[in-house]
KOLTORLO-996771 format. One record per residue (C-alpha): residue in one letter; x, y, z; residue number from 1. Coordinates in steps of 0.02 Angstrom, whole numbers, plus 32768, in hexadecimal, padded with zeros to 4 digits. Each point is the difference from the previous one (the first is absolute). Layout:
N
   r     c1     c2     c3     k
   A      X      Y      Z   NUM
...
end
This chain:
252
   r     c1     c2     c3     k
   X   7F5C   8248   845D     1
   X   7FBA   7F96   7F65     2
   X   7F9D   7F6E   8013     3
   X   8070   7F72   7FDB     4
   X   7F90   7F6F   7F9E     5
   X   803B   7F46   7FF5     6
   X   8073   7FD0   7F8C     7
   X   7F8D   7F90   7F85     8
   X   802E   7F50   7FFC     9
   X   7FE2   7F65   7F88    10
   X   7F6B   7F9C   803C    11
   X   7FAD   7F76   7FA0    12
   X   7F53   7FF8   8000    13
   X   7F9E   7F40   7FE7    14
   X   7F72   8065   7FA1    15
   X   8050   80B9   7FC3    16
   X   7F86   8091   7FE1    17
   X   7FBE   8035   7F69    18
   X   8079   8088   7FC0    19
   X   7F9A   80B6   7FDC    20
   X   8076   7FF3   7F81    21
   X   7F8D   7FF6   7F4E    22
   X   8024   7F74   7FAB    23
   X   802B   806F   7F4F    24
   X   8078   8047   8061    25
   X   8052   7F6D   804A    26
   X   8010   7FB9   7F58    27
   X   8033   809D   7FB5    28
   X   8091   7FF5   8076    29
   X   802C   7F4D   7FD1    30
   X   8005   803B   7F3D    31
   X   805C   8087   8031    32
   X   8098   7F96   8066    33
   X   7FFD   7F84   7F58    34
   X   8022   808B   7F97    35
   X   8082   804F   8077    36
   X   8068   7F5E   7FF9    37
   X   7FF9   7FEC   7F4F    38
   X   7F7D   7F70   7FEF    39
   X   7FB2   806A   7F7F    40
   X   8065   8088   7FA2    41
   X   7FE3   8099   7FAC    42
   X   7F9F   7FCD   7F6B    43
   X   7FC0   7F48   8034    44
   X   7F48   7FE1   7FFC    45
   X   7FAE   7FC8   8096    46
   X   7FA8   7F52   8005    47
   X   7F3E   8027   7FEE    48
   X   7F78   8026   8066    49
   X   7FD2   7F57   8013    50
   X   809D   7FB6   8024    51
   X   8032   809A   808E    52
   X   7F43   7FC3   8037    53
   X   8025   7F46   8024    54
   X   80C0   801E   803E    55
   X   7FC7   8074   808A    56
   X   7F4C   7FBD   8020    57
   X   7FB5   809B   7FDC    58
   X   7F74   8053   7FA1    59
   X   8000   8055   7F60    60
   X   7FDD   80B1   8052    61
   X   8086   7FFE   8069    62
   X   8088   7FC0   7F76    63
   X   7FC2   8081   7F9A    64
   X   800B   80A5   8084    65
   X   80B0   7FBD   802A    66
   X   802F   8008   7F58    67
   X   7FB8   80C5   8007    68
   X   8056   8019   80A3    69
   X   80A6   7FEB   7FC2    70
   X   7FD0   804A   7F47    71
   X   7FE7   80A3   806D    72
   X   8099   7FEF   8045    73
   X   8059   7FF4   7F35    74
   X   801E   7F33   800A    75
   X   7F90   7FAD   7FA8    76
   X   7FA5   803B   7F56    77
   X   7F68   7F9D   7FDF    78
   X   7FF0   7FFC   7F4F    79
   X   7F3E   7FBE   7FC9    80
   X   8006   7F5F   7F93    81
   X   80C5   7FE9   802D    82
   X   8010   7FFE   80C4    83
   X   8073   804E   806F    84
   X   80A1   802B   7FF5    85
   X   8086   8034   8079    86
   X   803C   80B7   7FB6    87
   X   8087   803C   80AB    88
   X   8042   7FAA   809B    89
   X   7FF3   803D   80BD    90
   X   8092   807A   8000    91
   X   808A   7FB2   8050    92
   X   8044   8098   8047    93
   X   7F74   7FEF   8092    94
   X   8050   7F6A   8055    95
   X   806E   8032   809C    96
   X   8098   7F76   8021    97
   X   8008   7FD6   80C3    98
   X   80B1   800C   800E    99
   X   8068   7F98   807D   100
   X   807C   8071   802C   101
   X   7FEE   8096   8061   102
   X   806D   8082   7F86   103
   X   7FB1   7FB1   7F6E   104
   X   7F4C   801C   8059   105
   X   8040   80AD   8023   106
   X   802B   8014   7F3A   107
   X   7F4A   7FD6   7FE4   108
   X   7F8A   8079   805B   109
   X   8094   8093   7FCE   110
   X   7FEA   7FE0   7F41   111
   X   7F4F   7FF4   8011   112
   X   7FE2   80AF   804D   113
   X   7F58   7FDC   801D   114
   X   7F62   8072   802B   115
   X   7FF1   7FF1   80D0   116
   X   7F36   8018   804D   117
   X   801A   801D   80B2   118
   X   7F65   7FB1   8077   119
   X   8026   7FFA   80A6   120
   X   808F   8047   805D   121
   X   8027   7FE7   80C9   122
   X   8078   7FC9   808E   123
   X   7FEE   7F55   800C   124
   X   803B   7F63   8050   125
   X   803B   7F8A   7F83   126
   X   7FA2   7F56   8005   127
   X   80A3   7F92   8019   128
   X   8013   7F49   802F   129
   X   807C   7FD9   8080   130
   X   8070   7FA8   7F88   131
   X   8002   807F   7F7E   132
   X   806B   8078   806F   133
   X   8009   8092   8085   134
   X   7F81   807C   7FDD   135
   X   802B   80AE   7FF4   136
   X   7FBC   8075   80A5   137
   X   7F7E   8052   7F82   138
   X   7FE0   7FFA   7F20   139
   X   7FC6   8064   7FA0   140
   X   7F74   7FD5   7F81   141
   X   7FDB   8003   7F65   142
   X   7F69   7FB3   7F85   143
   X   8007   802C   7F5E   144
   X   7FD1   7FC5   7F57   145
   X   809B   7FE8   7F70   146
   X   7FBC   803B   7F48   147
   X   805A   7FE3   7F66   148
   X   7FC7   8052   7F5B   149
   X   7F56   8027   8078   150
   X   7FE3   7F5F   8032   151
   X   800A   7FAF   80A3   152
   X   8063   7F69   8012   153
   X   802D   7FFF   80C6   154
   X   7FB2   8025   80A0   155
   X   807B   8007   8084   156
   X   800B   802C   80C8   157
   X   80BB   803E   802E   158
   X   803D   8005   80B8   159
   X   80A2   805B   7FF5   160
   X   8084   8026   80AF   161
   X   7FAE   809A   802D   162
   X   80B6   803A   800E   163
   X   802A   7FD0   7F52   164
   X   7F55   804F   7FC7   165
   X   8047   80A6   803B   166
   X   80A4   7FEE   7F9B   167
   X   7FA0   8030   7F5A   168
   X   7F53   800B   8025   169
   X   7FC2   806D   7F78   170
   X   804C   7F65   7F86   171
   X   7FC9   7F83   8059   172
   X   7F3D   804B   7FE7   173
   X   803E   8015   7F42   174
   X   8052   7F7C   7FBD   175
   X   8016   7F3E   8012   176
   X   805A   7FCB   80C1   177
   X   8071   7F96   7FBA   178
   X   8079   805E   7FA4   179
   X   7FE5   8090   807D   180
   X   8035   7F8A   8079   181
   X   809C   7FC5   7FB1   182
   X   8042   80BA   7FD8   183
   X   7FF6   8035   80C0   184
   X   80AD   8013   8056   185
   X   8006   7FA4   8098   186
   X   7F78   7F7F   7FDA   187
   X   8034   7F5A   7FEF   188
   X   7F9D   7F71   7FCF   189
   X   804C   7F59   8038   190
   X   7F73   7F93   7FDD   191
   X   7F71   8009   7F7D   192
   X   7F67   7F8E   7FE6   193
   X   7F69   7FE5   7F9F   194
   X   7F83   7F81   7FF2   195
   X   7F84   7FE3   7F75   196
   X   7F4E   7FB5   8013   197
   X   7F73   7FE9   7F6E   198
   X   7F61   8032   8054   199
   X   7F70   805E   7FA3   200
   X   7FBD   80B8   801E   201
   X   7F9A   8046   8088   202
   X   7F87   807A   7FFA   203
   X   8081   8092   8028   204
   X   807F   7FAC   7F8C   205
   X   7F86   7FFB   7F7F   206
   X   7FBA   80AB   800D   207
   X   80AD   8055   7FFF   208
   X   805A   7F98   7F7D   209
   X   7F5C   7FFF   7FA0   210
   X   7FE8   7F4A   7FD6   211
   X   7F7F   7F9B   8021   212
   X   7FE5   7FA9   80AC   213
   X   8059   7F67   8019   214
   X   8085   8022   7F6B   215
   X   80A7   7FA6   801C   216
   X   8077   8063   8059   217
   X   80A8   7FFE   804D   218
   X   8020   8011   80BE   219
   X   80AC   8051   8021   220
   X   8059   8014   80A8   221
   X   809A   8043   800D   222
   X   8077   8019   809C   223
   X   8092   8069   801B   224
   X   806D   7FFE   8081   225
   X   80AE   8038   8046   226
   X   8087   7FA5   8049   227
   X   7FBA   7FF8   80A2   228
   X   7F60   7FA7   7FC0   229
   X   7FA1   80A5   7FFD   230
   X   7F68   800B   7FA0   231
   X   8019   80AC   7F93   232
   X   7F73   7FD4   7F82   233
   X   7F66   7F9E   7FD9   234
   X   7F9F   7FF7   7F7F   235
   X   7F5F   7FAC   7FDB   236
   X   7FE0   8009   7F30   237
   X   7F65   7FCB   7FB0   238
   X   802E   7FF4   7F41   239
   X   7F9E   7FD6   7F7E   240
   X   801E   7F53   7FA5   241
   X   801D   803E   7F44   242
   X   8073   807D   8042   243
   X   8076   7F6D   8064   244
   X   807F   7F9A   7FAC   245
   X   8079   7F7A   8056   246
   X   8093   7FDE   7FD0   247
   X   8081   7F7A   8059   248
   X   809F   7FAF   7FED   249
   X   7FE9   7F48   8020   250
   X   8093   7FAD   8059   251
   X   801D   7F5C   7FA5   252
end
């Protein structure tokens, strides 16, 4: 059986520890999200060293190895006696849409196809809260890392009916649940639910998605269940922030 860890909450600390994070690489992350909305474009010249220095109370050393951070990664192009100028964008193509329906959700892990990284695999009991629904007499699970273009972007545990496992399991242990799920004659899903929280990485999170410790990321958990309330799925996601974007209608 796998050990089943807390799921991480929000807590706020009077006096917060220091982040291991370096602070280059904090700031290189903050340059990074201004040029990713479109604060600075292709082209624009950053504001100096001096200025970056006083907006973000920092020292000249660690403006300037930000600046090379993201000049590795084909940004920024320092240019001696001119400054720095934004030459490409974060490619958009990295950000993965939390949808809000559960066929629409489906429609996004099948067009992904991503690369699956199996860790852990057992007979489980599902850690369910009475409210959330009858649990199933035994699951089956899964944890497993989701690549795209060889990059992590999601860390997830999956409890699936241990009877529904057994419908498909050699696609189950392939491909994403969801859309296996949906294809299966016989399964019905009367009910699905997620819920979203910002919290920041851990140190498994962070050494499997391969971001530094405490990065923003998005906790997903999702519930299926059939018309009798029965739980046929969980799963607890760890995503990584510049992978997640929201979008909701707002009712007026």
């Amino acid at each position: 059986m796998p050990t089943l860890r807390a799921w991480p909450g929000a807590r706020v600390n009077a006096s917060p520890p220091r982040s291991p994070v370096p602070r280059y690489a904090q700031l290189a992350d903050l340059l990074r999200q201004r040029i990713a909305r479109g604060v600075w474009n292709t082209g624009d010249k950053l504001p100096s060293l001096e200025e970056l220095m006083r907006e973000f109370d920092v020292a000249r050393v660690t403006v300037r190895r930000a600046v090379e951070m993201l000049a590795q990664e084909g940004m920024l192009s320092p240019q001696p006696g001119r400054g720095t100028f934004v030459t490409a964008a974060p490619a958009p193509d990295r950000r993965l849409k939390l949808e809000t329906s559960l066929r629409a959700l489906a429609d996004v892990y099948r067009n992904d196809k991503p690369k699956l990284t199996l860790i852990e695999e057992a007979s489980a009991i599902a850690p369910l809260q009475a409210a959330e629904g009858t649990a199933a007499p035994r699951y089956h699970f899964m944890r497993r890392v989701h690549f795209t273009s060889d990059e992590a972007y999601c860390l997830i545990s999956l409890y699936l009916d241990e009877r529904v496992f057994r419908m498909a399991p050699a696609r189950f242990r392939r491909e994403t649940a969801i859309p296996v799920l949906l294809e299966l004659p016989g399964v019905k899903i009367a009910r699905a639910r997620q819920t979203v929280t910002i919290s920041t990485a851990d140190v498994e999170a962070a050494e499997h998605l391969g971001v530094p410790l405490y990065t923003p990321v998005a906790l997903v958990r999702r519930i299926f269940t059939d018309a009798k309330g029965l739980v046929l799925y969980l799963a607890e996601a760890t995503y990584r922030g510049d992978y997640i974007r929201f979008e909701m209608d707002l009712r007026p």
